[in-house]
Backbone as a chain_set.jsonl record, in Angstrom:
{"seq": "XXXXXXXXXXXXXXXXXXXXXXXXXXXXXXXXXXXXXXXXXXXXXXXXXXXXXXXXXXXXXXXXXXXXXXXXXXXXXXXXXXXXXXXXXXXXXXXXXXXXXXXXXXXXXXXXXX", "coords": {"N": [[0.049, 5.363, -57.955], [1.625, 8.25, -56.765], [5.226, 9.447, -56.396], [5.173, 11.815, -54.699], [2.962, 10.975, -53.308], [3.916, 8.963, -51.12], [4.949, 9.761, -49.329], [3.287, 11.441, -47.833], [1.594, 9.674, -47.295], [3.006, 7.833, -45.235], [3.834, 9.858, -43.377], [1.352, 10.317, -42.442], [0.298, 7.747, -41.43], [2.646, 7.135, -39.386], [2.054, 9.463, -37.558], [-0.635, 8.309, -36.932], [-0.058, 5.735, -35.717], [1.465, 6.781, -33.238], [0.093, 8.564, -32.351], [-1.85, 6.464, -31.547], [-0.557, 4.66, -29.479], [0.26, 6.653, -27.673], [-2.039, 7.182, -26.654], [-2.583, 4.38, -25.841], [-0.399, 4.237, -23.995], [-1.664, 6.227, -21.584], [-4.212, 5.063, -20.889], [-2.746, 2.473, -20.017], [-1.603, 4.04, -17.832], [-4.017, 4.819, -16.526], [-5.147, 2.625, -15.16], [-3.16, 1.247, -13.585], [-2.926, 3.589, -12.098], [-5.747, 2.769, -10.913], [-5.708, 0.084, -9.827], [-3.535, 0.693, -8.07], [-4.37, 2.903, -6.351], [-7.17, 1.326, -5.314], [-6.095, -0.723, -4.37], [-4.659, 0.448, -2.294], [-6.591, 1.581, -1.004], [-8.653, -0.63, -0.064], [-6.349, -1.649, 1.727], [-6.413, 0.385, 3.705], [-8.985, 0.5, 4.83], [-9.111, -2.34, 5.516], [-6.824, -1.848, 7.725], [-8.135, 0.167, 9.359], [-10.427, -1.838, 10.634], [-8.643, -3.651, 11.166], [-7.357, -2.202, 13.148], [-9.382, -1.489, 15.154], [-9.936, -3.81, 15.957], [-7.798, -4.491, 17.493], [-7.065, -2.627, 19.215], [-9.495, -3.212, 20.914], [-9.25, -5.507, 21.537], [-6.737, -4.941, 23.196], [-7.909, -3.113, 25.264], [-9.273, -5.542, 26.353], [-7.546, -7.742, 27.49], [-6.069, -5.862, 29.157], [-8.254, -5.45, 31.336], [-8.387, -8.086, 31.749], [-5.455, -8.989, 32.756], [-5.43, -6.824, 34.699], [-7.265, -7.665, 36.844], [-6.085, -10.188, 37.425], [-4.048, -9.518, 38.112], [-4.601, -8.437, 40.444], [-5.035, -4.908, 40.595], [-5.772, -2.847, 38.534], [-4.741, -0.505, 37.16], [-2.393, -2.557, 36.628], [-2.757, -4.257, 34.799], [-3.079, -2.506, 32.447], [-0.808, -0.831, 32.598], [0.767, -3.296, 31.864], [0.482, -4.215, 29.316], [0.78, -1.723, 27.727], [3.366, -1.163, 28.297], [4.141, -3.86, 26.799], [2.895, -2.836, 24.076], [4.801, -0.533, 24.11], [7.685, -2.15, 23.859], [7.218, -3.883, 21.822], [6.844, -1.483, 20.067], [9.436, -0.586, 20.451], [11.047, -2.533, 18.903], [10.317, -2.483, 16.486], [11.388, 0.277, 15.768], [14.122, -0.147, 16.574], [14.678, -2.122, 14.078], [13.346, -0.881, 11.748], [14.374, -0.039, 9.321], [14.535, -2.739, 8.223], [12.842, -4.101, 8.429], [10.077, -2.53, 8.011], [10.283, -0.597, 6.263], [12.072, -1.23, 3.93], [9.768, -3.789, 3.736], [7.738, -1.719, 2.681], [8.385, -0.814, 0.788], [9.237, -2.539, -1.2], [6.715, -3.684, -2.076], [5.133, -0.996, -2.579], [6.562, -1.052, -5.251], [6.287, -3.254, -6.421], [3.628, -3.465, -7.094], [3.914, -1.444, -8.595], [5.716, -1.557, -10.949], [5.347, -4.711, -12.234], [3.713, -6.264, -14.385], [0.198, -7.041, -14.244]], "CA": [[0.398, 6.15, -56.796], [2.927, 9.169, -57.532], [6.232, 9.454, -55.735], [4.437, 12.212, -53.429], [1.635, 10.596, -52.176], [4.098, 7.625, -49.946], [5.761, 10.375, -48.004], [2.27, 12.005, -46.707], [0.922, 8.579, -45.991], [3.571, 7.074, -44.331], [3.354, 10.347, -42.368], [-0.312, 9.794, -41.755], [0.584, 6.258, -40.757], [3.27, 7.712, -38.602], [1.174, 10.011, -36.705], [-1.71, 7.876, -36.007], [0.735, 5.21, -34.902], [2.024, 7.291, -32.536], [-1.145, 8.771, -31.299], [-2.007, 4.99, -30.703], [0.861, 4.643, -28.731], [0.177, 7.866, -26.68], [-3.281, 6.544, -25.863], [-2.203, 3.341, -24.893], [0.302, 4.661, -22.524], [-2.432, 6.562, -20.89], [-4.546, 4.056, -20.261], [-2.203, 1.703, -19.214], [-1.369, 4.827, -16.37], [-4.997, 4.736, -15.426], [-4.975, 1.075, -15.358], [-1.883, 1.129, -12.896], [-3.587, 4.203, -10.92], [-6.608, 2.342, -10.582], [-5.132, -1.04, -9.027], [-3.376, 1.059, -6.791], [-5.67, 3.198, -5.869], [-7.834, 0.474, -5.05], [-4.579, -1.828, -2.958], [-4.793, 1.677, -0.82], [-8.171, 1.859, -0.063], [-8.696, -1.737, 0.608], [-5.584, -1.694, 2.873], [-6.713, 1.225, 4.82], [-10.768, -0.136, 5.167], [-9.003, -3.36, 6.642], [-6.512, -1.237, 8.774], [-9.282, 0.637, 10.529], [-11.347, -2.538, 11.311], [-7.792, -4.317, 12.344], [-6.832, -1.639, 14.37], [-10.332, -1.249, 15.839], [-9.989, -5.34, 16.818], [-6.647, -4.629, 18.199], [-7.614, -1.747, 20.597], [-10.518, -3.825, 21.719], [-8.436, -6.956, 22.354], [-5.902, -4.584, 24.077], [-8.332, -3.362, 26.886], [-9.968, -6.308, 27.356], [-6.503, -7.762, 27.988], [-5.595, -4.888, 30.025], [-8.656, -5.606, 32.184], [-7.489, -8.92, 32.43], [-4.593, -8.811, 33.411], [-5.846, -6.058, 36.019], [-7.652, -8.315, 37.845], [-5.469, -11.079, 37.682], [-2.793, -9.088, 39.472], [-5.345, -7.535, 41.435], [-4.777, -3.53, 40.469], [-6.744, -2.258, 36.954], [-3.296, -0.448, 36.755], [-1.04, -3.247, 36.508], [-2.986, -4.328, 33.617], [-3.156, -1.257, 31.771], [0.685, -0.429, 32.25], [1.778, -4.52, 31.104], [-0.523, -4.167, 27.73], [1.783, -0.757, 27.729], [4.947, -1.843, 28.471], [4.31, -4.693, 25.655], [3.203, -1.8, 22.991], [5.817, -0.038, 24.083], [8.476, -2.685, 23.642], [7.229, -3.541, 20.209], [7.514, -0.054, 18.893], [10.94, 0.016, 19.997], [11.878, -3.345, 18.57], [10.124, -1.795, 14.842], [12.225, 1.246, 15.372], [15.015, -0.776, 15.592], [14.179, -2.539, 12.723], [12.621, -0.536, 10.713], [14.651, -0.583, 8.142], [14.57, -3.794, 7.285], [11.488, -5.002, 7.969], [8.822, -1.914, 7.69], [10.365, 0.691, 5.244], [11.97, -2.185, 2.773], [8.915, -4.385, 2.953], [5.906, -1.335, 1.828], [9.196, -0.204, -0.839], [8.817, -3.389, -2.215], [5.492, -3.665, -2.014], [4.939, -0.364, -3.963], [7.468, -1.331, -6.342], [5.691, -4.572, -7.285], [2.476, -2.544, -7.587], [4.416, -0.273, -9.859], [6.37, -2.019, -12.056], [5.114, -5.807, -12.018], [2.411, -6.271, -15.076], [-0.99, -7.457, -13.576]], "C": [[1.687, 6.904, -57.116], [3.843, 8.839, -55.801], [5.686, 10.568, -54.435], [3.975, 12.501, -52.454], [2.271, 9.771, -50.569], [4.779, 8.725, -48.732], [4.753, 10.703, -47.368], [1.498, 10.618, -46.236], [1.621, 7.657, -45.21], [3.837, 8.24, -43.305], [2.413, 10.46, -41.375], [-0.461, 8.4, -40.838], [1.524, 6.368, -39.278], [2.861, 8.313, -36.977], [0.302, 9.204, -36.364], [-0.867, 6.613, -35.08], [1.397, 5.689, -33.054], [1.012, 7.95, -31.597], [-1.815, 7.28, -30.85], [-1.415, 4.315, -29.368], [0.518, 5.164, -26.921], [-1.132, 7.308, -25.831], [-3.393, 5.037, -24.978], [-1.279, 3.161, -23.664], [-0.864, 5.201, -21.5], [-3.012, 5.748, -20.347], [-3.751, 3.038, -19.633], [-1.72, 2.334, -18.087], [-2.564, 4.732, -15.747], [-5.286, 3.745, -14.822], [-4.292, 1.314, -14.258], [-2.776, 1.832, -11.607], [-4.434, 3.741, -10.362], [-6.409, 1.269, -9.78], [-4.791, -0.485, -8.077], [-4.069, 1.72, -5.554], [-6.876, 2.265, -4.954], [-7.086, -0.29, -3.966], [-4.958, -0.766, -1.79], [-6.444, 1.618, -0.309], [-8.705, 0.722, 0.444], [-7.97, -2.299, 1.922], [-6.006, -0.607, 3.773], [-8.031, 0.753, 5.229], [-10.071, -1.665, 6.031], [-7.691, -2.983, 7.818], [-7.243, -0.74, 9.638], [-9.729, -0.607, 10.934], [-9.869, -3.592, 12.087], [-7.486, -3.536, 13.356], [-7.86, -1.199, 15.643], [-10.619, -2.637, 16.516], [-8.77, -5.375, 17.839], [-6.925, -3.833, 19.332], [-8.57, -2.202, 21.268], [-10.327, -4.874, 22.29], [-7.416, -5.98, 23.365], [-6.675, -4.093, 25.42], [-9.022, -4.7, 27.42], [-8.836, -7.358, 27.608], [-5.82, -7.206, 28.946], [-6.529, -5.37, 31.558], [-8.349, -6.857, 32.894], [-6.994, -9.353, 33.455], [-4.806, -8.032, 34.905], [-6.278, -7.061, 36.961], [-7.129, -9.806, 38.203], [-4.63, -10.855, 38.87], [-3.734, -8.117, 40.309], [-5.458, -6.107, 41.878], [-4.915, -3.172, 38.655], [-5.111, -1.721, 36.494], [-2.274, -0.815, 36.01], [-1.276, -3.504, 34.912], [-3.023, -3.464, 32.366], [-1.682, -0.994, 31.4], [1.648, -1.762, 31.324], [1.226, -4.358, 30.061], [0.639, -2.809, 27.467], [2.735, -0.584, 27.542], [5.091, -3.287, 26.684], [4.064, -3.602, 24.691], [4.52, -0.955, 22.896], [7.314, -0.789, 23.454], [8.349, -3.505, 22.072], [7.591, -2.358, 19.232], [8.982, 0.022, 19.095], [11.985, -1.248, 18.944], [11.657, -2.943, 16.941], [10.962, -0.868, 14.605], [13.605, 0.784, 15.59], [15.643, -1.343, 14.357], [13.902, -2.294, 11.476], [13.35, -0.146, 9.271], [14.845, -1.248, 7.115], [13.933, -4.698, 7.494], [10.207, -3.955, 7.572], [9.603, -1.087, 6.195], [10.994, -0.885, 3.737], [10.501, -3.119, 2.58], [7.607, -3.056, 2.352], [7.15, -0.836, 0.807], [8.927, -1.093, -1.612], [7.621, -3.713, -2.782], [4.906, -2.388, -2.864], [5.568, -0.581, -5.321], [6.524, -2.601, -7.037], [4.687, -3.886, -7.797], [2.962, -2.023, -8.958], [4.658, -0.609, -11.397], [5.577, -3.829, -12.347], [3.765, -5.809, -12.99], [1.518, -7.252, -13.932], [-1.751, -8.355, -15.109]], "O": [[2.663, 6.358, -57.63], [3.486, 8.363, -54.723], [5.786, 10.175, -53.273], [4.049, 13.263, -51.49], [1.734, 9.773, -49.461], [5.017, 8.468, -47.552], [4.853, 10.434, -46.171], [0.944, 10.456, -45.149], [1.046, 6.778, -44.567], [4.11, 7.787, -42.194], [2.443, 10.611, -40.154], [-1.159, 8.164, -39.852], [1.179, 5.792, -38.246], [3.135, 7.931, -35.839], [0.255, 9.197, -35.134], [-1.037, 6.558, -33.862], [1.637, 4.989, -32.07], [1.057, 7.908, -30.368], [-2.26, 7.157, -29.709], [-1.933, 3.597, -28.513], [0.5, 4.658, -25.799], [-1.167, 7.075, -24.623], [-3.992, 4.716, -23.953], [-1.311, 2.358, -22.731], [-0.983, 4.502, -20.494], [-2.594, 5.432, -19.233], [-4.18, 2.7, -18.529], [-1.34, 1.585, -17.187], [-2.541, 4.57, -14.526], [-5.787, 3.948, -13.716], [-5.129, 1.856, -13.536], [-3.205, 1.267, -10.6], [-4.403, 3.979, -9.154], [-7.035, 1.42, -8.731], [-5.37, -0.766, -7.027], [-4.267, 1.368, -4.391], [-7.343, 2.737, -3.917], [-7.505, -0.417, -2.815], [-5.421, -1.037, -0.682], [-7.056, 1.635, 0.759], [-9.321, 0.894, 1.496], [-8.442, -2.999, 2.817], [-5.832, -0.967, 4.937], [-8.002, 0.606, 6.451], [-10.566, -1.999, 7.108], [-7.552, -3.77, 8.755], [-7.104, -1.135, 10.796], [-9.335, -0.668, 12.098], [-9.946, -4.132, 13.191], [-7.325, -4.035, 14.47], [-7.498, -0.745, 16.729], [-11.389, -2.711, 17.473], [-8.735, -6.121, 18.817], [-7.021, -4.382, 20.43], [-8.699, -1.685, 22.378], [-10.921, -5.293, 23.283], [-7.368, -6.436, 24.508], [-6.291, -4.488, 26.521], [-9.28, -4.923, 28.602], [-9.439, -8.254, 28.199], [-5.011, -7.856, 29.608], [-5.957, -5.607, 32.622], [-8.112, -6.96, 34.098], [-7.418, -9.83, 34.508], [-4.45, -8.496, 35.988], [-5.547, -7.27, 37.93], [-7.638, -10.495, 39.086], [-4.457, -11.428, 39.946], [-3.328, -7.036, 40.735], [-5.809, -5.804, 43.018], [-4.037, -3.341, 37.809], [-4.402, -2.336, 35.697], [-1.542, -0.218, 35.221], [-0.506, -3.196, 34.002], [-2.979, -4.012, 31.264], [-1.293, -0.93, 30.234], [2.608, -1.623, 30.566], [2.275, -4.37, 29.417], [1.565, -3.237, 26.78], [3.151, 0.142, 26.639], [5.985, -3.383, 25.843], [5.151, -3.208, 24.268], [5.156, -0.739, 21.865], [8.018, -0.141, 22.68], [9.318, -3.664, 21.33], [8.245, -2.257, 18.194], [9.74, 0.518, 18.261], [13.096, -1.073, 18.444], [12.607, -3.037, 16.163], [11.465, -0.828, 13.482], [14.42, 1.276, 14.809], [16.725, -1.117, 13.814], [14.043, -2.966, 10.455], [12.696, 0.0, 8.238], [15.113, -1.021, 5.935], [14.079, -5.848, 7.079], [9.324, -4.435, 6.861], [9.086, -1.286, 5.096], [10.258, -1.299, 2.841], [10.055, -3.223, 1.437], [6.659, -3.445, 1.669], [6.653, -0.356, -0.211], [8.418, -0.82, -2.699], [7.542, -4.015, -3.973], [4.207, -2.677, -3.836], [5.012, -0.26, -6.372], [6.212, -2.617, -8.227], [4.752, -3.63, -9.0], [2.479, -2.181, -10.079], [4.174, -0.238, -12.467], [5.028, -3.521, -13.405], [2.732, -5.387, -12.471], [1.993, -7.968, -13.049], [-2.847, -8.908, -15.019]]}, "num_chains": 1, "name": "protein.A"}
């Protein structure tokens, strides 16, 4: 083997190394995209069917209540008054229980091998 030949094949070695590399980064991005991808669409398919159990427990709570206190109304506005007083206790909050927990929560996704 002449003096040369080791520089073009440790270039050759070089390069495919490196295109190895390149390809394995890729895939390990689709890899990543794909998990997530997937976390999202699983979390939204069981958001719709929770939030479609929650609106169906909330009127038939509402009615309830209506006829407990004897005015469809009353029930309607206390189911109301409780949504209401949750959203404001989240927007109190929400910094440090909604927006830090889905940051972390993408972050693990992100970074966190699987």
């Amino acid at each position: 083997m002449s003096a040369s030949q080791e520089p073009k094949e440790f270039t050759e070695v070089l390069r495919g190394y490196i295109q190895t590399n390149l390809e394995l980064a890729k895939l390990e991005i689709v890899e990543r995209g794909s998990v997530i991808g997937t976390a999202i669409f699983s979390g939204v398919v069981i958001a719709v069917f929770g939030l479609l159990a929650l609106a169906l427990l909330s009127i038939g709570a509402s009615f309830y209540f209506g006829q407990l206190f004897g005015d469809i109304f009353a029930g309607f506005a206390l189911v109301s008054g409780f949504y209401l007083l949750l959203a404001g206790v989240l927007f109190l909050f929400r910094k440090r229980i909604v927006e830090k927990t889905i940051r972390d929560k993408i972050l693990h996704e992100l970074l966190v091998q699987q």
